[in-house]
N, C-alpha and C positions, 0 to 999 in steps of 0.2 A: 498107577504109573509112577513108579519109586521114578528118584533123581539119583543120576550117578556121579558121584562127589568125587570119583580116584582120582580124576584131571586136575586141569589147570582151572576146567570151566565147567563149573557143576552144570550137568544136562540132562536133560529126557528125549533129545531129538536126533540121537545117535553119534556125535558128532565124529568117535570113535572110527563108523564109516565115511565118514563126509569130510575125507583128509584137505582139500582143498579149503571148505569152510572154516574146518579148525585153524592151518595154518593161519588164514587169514584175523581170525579171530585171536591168537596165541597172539600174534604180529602189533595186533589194534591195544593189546592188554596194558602193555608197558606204557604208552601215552595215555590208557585212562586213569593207570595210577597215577602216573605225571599229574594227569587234570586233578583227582582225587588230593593227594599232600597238597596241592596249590590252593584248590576253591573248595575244598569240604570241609568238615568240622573244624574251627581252628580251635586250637589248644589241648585237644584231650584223644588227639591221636594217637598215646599210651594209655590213654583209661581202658579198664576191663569194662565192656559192657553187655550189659544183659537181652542180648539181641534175640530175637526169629531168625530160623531159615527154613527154608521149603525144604523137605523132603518125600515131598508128595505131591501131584496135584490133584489130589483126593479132598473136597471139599469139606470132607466130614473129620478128617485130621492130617492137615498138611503140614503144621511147623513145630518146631520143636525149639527149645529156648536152650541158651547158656549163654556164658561168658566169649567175650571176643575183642579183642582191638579191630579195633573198626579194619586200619589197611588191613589187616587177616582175615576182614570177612570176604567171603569166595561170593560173587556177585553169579549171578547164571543163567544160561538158556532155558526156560519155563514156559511149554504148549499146555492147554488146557487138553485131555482125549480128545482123540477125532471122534465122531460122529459117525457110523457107519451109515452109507450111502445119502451123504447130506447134497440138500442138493441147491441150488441159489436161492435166496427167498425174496427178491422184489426185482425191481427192473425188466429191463427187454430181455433180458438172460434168465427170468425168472422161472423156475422148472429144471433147468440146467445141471446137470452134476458141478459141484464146487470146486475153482478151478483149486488146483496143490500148485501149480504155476500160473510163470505173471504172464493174462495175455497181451501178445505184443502192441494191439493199438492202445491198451491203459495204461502201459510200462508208466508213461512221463504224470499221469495222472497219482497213481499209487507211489510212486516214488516220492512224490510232492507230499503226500500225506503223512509218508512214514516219517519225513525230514520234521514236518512243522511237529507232529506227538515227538520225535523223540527228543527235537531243542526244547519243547516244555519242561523235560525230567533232568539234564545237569541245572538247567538255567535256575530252577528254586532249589535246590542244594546253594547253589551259588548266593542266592538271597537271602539265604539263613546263613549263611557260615559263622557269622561272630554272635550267634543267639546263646550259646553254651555258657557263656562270661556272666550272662546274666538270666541265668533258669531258676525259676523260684522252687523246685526242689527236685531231687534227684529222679522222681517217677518223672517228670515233665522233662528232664535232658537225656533219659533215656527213649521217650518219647519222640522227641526230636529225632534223634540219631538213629532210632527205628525209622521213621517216614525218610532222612536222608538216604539210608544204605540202601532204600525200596524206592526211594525214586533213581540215584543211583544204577539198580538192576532194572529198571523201565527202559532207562535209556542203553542195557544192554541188548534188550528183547527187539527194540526196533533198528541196531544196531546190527543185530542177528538177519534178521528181514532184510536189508541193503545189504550185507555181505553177500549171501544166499544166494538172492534173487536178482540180483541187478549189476552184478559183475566190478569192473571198474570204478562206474558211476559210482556205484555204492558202497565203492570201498575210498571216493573222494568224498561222500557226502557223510562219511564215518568219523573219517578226520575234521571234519569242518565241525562236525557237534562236540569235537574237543576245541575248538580254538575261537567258537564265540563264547562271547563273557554278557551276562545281565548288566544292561546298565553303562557296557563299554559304550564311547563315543563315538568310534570307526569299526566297529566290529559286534553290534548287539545283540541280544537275541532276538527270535526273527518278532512276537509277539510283545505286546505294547506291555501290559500286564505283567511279564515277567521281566521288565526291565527295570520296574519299581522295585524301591527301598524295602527290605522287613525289617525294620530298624529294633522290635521290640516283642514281646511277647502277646500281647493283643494284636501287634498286626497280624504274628503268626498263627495264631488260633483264626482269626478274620480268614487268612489266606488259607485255610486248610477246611474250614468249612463252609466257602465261596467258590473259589479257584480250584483246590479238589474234588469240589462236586461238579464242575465243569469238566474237567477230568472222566470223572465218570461216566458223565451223558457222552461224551467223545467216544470213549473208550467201549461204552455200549452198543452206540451208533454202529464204528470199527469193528464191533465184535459179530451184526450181523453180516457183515460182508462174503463178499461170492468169493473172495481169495479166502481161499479154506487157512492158509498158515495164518492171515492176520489175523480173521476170528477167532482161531483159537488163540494166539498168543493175547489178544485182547480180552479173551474171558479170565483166563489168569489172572492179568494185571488188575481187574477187577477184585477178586479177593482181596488182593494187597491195597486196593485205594480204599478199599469201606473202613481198614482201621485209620486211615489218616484223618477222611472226614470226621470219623470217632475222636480223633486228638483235638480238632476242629473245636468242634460243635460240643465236648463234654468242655473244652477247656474254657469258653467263654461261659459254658452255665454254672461252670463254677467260680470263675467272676461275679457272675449276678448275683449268687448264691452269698460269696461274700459278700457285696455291696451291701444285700438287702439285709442281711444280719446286721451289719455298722450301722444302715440309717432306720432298724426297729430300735437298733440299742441306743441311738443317741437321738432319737424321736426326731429324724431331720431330712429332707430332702436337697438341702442347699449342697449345690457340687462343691463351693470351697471350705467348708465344714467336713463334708466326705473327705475331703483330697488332702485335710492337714491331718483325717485319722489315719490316712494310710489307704485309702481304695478307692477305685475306680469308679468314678460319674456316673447314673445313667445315661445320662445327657452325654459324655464325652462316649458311651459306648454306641449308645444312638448314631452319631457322626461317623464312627469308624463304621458302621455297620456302612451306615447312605456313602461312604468310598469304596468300600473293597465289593459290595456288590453292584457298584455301579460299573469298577472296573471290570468284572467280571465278563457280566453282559456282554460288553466291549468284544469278550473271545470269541460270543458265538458270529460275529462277522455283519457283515450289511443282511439287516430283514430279510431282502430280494436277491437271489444273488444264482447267477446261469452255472457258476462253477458246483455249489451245491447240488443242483438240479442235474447237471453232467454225472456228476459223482452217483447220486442214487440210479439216475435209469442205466446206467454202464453197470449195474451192482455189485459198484465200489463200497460206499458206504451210507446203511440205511437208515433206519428212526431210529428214536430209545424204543427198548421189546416192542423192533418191531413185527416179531414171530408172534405175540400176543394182538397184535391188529386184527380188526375184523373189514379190511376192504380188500380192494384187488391187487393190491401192493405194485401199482404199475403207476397212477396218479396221473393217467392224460387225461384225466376229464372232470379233475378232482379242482375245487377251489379251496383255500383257508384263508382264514381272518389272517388283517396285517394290520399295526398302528400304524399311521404315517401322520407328519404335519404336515396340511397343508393349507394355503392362506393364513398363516398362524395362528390354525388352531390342528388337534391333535384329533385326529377321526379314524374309524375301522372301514377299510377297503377288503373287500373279496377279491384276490388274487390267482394264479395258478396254484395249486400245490405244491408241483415240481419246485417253483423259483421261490415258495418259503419254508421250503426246511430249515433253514437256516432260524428263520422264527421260531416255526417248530418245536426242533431243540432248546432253541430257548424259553419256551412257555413249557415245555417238560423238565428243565432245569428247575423253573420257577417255581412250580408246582412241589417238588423237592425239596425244593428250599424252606416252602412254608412251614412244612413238618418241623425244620429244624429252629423256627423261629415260632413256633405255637410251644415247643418242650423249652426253649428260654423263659419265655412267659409264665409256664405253669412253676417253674422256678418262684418269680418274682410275685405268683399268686397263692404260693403254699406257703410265703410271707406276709400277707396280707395286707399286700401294699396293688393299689391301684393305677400305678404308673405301667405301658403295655411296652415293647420293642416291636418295629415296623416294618417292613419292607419299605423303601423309596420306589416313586412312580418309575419304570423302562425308563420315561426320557430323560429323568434326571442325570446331570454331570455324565452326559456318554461324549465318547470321542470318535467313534465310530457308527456307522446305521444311520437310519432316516433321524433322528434328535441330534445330531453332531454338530447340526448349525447355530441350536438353537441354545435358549437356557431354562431351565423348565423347576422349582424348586421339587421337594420331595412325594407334595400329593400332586403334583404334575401342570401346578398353572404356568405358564411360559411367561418368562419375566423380559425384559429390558434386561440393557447389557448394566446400563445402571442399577436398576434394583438387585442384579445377580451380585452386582461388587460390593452393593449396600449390607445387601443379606448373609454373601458368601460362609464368612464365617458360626452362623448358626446351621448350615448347613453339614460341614466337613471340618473335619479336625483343623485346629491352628497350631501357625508354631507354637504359641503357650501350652496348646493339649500333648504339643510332641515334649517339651520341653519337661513339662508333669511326668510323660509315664516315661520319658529319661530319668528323671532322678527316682521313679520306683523302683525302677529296676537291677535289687541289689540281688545276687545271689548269695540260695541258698543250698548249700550242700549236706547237710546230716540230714542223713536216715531218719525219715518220719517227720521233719519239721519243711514250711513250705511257707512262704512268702505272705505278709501281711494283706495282700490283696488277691486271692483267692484261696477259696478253701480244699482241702485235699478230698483228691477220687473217692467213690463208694467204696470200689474196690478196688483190689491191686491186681498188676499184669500176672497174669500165670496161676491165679491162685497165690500170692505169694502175700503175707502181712505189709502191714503200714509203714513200719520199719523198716523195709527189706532196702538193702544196700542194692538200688538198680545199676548206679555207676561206679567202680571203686575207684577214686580220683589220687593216684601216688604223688608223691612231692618232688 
């Protein structure tokens, strides 16, 4: 399925035909650029960069690379193939042919869905904007501004979906994902998580191999639904998020990768000895880790939760693969494990399954996660240094779900409000740790050279040398 690039708005879903859709879309473009020069990249809105674009969505070779200033890059409509004769796969609708239209008693259901995924995709553009100032070398700011222009076109795909299918509404709930800001006071975006700071380069690697792998499991979930457009446009989007968690998860191993080379060379574990050579703690990465996956968490919603449970049996939106399940994909007779505290202590209850998906997801999240946090380790083990990185216990530092009352430190013992305030800070970064990877954070911009506190890629984007000029930065 080539993309047709001759428009305004590169597509594969005919738009050519679909003159009402287009207009509307033509109409939305000029306030997303708006959005774009206001809250995207700042400062290097003239740089040439060395970007992807889909020209397929042929998973075996969809993008092709060049040069681009970013406003020139053509953002677009992108379905995954249909599926001939696909038909729903869980719920009371299961067996069904999959709807290509919204049915009328879901409308208010899947609208709500499409709203909260698409405010995720400006909302961290909007969190990264001033990262570019301080990229420790040209592969990692071109890096960056790859995961911006692709979250970016996310938020065109569900943008596509509410023009489409939902009339009006949908063309007021278009505008509105242009006119909430992360972080604003009277206007923010709708999740807790995306209103947070990325103040630095470890947060962003944190958030891209945390928060985009939350991303993922959504977007997977989405992907098997019985509304046949969202699935497919959620399979797509999934191409696109595996390289982000890639930016993610390779960027903090190469953090460690550094660390652990400075404390074999200087025979030392002491963080302020590290931190006058030039690099990153474990201990201060430790911390960042027990915040941003604690934030994380936070996305997938209360444990328990009826709107969940609505969503799957109406076969809005299901498990991770959940076509590779082996039960009856319907879950009225189904229980699963759930943590809960209660009497202050933390215990596993058997619940309905319907009412924890919400869990679910998140213990397939978690599962996920580990992989990405056993390849940090083998990092810090093909060093031959004995110090491990962890996972923090579900309860710790949540703000939402059954732990939100309590304080629980990282291997999960629940503390007093006093000992939480005694301990706090060995828990989660301090202002001292922010204040530290502030003054790291100088950039650097020549070809092949990269920042004292992590070491460069295996390899380069595209096949391309160590040296290769990813961003050309004009004066």
């Amino acid at each position: 399925m080539d993309v047709d690039y001759d428009g305004l708005i590169p597509n594969n879903v005919g738009l050519n035909q679909d003159l009402a859709v287009k207009k509307a879309l033509e109409s939305w473009h000029p306030g997303y650029l708006d959005w774009w020069n206001d809250m995207g990249p700042e400062g290097f809105q003239d740089a040439l960069v060395y970007l992807r674009t889909a020209v397929s969505v042929d998973p075996k070779g969809w993008a092709k690379f060049g040069y681009v200033k970013m406003p020139d890059y053509k953002w677009g409509v992108l379905l995954a193939p249909a599926v001939e004769g696909r038909t729903i796969p869980f719920g009371k609708h299961k067996g069904e042919p999959a709807w290509q239209e919204v049915p009328g008693e879901y409308r208010a259901m899947l609208r709500r869905l499409l709203v909260i995924q698409g405010d995720t995709e400006p909302a961290s553009v909007e969190q990264q904007r001033y990262l570019g100032a301080t990229a420790p070398s040209l592969y990692d700011l071109r890096n960056l501004f790859q995961v911006n222009v692709e979250e970016g076109r996310h938020l065109w795909a569900m943008v596509y979906l509410l023009q489409k299918y939902f009339g009006t509404q949908g063309r007021e709930e278009a505008e509105d994902l242009l006119n909430r800001r992360s972080g604003h006071q009277d206007n923010p975006r709708m999740l807790g998580a995306f209103n947070e700071r990325t103040p630095d380069w470890l947060s962003f690697f944190m958030f891209t191999t945390f928060t985009d792998r939350d991303g993922k499991m959504q977007l997977a979930a989405l992907a098997q639904s019985g509304f046949d457009p969202l699935s497919r446009t959620c399979r797509f989007m999934l191409t696109e998020e595996a390289h982000h968690m890639f930016v993610g998860e390779t960027g903090v191993a190469r953090i460690v990768e550094k660390t652990c080379e400075i404390m074999k060379s200087a025979g030392t574990a002491d963080p302020a000895t590290l931190r006058a050579l030039g690099v990153i703690d474990l201990d201060l990465i430790q911390r960042k880790i027990n915040l941003h996956y604690s934030l994380t968490l936070d996305l997938f919603g209360n444990e328990i939760s009826t709107n969940a449970a609505n969503a799957y049996n109406a076969g809005i939106k299901g498990r991770y693969r959940e076509d590779k399940l082996a039960d009856d994909h319907g879950l009225l007779n189904d229980t699963y494990p759930v943590l809960r505290c209660i009497d202050g202590k933390i215990v596993e209850q058997s619940v309905p399954a319907l009412s924890a998906l919400n869990m679910r997801l998140r213990d397939d999240f978690m599962a996920d996660t580990d992989g990405g946090i056993m390849r940090w380790n083998k990092v810090i083990e093909r060093a031959g240094l004995d110090v491990r990185l962890t996972l923090p216990h579900v309860a710790h530092h949540r703000q939402i779900g059954e732990f939100a009352a309590i304080k629980a430190d990282p291997a999960g013992n629940i503390l007093t409000d006093a000992e939480w305030a005694a301990r706090r800070d060995e828990f989660l970064p301090t202002a001292a740790d922010a204040a530290f990877i502030a003054d790291l954070m100088q950039p650097v911009q020549q070809p092949g050279e990269y920042a004292s506190w992590i070491a460069p890629p295996k390899t380069g984007i595209d096949g391309k040398p160590g040296d290769f000029e990813y961003v050309q930065i004009f004066e």
